[in-house]
N, C-alpha and C positions, 0 to 999 in steps of 0.2 A: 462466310456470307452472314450477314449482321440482320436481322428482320427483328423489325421494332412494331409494334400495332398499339394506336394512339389512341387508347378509349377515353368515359368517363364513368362512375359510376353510373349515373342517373340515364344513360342510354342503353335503352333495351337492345337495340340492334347491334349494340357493340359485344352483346353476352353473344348473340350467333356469331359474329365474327369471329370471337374467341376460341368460342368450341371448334371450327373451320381450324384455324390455325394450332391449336393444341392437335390437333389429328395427326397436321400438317409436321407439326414439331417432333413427334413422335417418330415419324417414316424418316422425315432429311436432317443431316447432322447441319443444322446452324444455329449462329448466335441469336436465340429469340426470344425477345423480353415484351411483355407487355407494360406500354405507359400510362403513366395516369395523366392528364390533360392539364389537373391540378395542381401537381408538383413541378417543381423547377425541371426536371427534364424534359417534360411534357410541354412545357412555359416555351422554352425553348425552341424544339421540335414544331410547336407553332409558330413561331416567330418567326424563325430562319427560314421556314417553306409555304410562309403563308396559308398555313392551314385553315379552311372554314368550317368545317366538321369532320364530326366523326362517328364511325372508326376511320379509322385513317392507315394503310399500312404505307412504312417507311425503309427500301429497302439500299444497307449502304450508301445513308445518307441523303438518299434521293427520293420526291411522293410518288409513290409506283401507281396508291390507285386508295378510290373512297367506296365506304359503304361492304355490304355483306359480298364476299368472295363467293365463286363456287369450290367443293372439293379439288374438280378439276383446274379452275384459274390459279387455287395460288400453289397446287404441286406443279402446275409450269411457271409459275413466277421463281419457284426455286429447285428447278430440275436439274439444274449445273450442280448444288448440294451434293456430296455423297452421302449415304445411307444410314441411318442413323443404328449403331447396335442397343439390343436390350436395357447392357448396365451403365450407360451415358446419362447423363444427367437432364434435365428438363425442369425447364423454368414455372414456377406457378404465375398463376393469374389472380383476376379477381372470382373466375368461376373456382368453386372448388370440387377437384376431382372425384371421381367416383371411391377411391379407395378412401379417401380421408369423408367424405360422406358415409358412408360405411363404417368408420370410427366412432364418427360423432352417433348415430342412429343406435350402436352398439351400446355406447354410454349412458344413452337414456335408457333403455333398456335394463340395463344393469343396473341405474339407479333404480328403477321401478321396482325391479328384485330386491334390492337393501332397503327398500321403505318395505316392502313384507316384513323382511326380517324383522324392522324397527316396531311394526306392528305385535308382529307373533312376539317379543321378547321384553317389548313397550320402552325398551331404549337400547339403542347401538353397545351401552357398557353395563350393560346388565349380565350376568351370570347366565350360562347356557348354552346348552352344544349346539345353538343355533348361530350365537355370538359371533364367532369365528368366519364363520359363513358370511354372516351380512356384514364382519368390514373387510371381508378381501372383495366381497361384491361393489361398497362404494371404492375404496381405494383404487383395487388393481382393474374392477368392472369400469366405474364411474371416470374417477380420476385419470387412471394409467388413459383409459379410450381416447378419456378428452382430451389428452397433452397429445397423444400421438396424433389426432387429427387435425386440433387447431394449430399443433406445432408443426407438423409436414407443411399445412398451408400457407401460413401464415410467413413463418421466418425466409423462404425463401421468396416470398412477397419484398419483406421488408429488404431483402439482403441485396433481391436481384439478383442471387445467386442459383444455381440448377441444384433438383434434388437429384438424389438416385432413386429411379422409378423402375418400371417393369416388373418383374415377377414378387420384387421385393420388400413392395408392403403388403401384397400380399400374403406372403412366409410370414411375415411379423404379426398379421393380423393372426393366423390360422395359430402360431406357437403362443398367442398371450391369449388365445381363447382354449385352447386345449391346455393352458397352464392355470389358469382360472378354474377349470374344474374338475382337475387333476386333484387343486386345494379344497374345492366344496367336497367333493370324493373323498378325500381321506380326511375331511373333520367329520365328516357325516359318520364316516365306517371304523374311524378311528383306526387309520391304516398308516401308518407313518410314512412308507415308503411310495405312497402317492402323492403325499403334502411333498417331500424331497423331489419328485418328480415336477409337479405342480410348479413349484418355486424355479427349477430349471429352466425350464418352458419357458417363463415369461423373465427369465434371466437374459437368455437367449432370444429375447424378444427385446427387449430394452437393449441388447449390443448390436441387432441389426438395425433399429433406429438411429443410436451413434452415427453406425457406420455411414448409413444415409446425410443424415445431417451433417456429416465434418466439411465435405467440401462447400456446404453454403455458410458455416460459420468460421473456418478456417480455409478460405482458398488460397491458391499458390499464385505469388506475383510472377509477374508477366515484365520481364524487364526489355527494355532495347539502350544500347551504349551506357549501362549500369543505372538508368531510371526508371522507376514504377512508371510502365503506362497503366498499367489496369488487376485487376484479381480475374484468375479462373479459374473454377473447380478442376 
């Protein structure tokens, strides 16, 4: 079952839509993409259904129905759906989820911590046991946060492709913050074998990001009588 929801940025009502059917997309295994109004699919999608506004949902081709859903109208719009499991993938929108929210909020965070440092030491490359500390705080705090949250959001935006969601940015979020100060920890106490721990950790965090992102940058085609119809993770 294909479920398309035809937003645009500049509509607020389409953000409730969206959270409605992100809910939705999480419980029933279907194909569910949100469009943007402004791009050639969206172009389209209006065109061929005579769309006047939006949100708009499109389901299999056909306009099922306009404006804010309830929880209950659109799990009977796709009750025939079977059930979606945990490690199945899920399409981003223009909302961004709570977990990659949580990334981003982290990063600042973490920058705020590495301007201390920058403080207390009066430059990032200054000599200092505090040195150390404040560039794994911008790097793997600041930087690592920020890639993992604009890039969970983002790429599978652009791709149209599903991430892998559920319990699993979580784990990524928990091991690159327990590895972050696994590193502050043993520069601080000058303990080796927590900076080796530390660096794990967020080893281990960087391959379950991978593993997330492969099916939105590398999906598998989808062939019929030896032609690409399409990609799916």
């Amino acid at each position: 079952m294909k479920v398309e929801l035809l937003v645009s940025a500049w509509c607020q009502s389409c953000r409730q839509a969206e959270q409605v059917w992100q809910q939705v997309a999480t419980e029933k295994q279907v194909d569910y993409a949100v469009v943007d109004a402004t791009q050639p699919e969206g172009r389209e999608l209006i065109s061929r259904l005579r769309i006047k506004t939006v949100p708009a949902l499109v389901i299999d081709g056909e306009l099922r129905g306009l404006g804010i859903p309830t929880i209950a109208q659109a799990r009977e719009w796709v009750s025939q759906a079977p059930t979606r499991t945990a490690s199945q993938g899920q399409n981003a929108g223009i909302l961004m989820s709570e977990d990659n929210r949580w990334f981003a909020v982290l990063a600042v965070i973490y920058l705020t911590l590495a301007g201390l440092g920058l403080v207390i030491q009066g430059s990032l490359l200054s000599d200092g046991p505090t040195r150390p500390v404040a560039l794994h705080l911008m790097t793997i705090g600041f930087l690592l946060m920020l890639a993992y949250g604009l890039g969970a959001h983002m790429l599978p935006r652009f791709t149209v492709q599903p991430i892998r969601m559920g319990y699993w940015p979580w784990l990524q979020m928990a091991l690159v913050n327990l590895g972050l100060w696994g590193y502050v920890a043993g520069f601080m106490l000058a303990i080796h074998a927590l900076i080796i721990v530390g660096g794990t950790l967020v080893w281990l965090s960087l391959c379950i990001f991978a593993w997330r992102l492969w099916p939105v940058l590398w999906p598998k085609p989808v062939k019929q009588d030896g032609i690409i119809l399409r990609v799916h993770p």
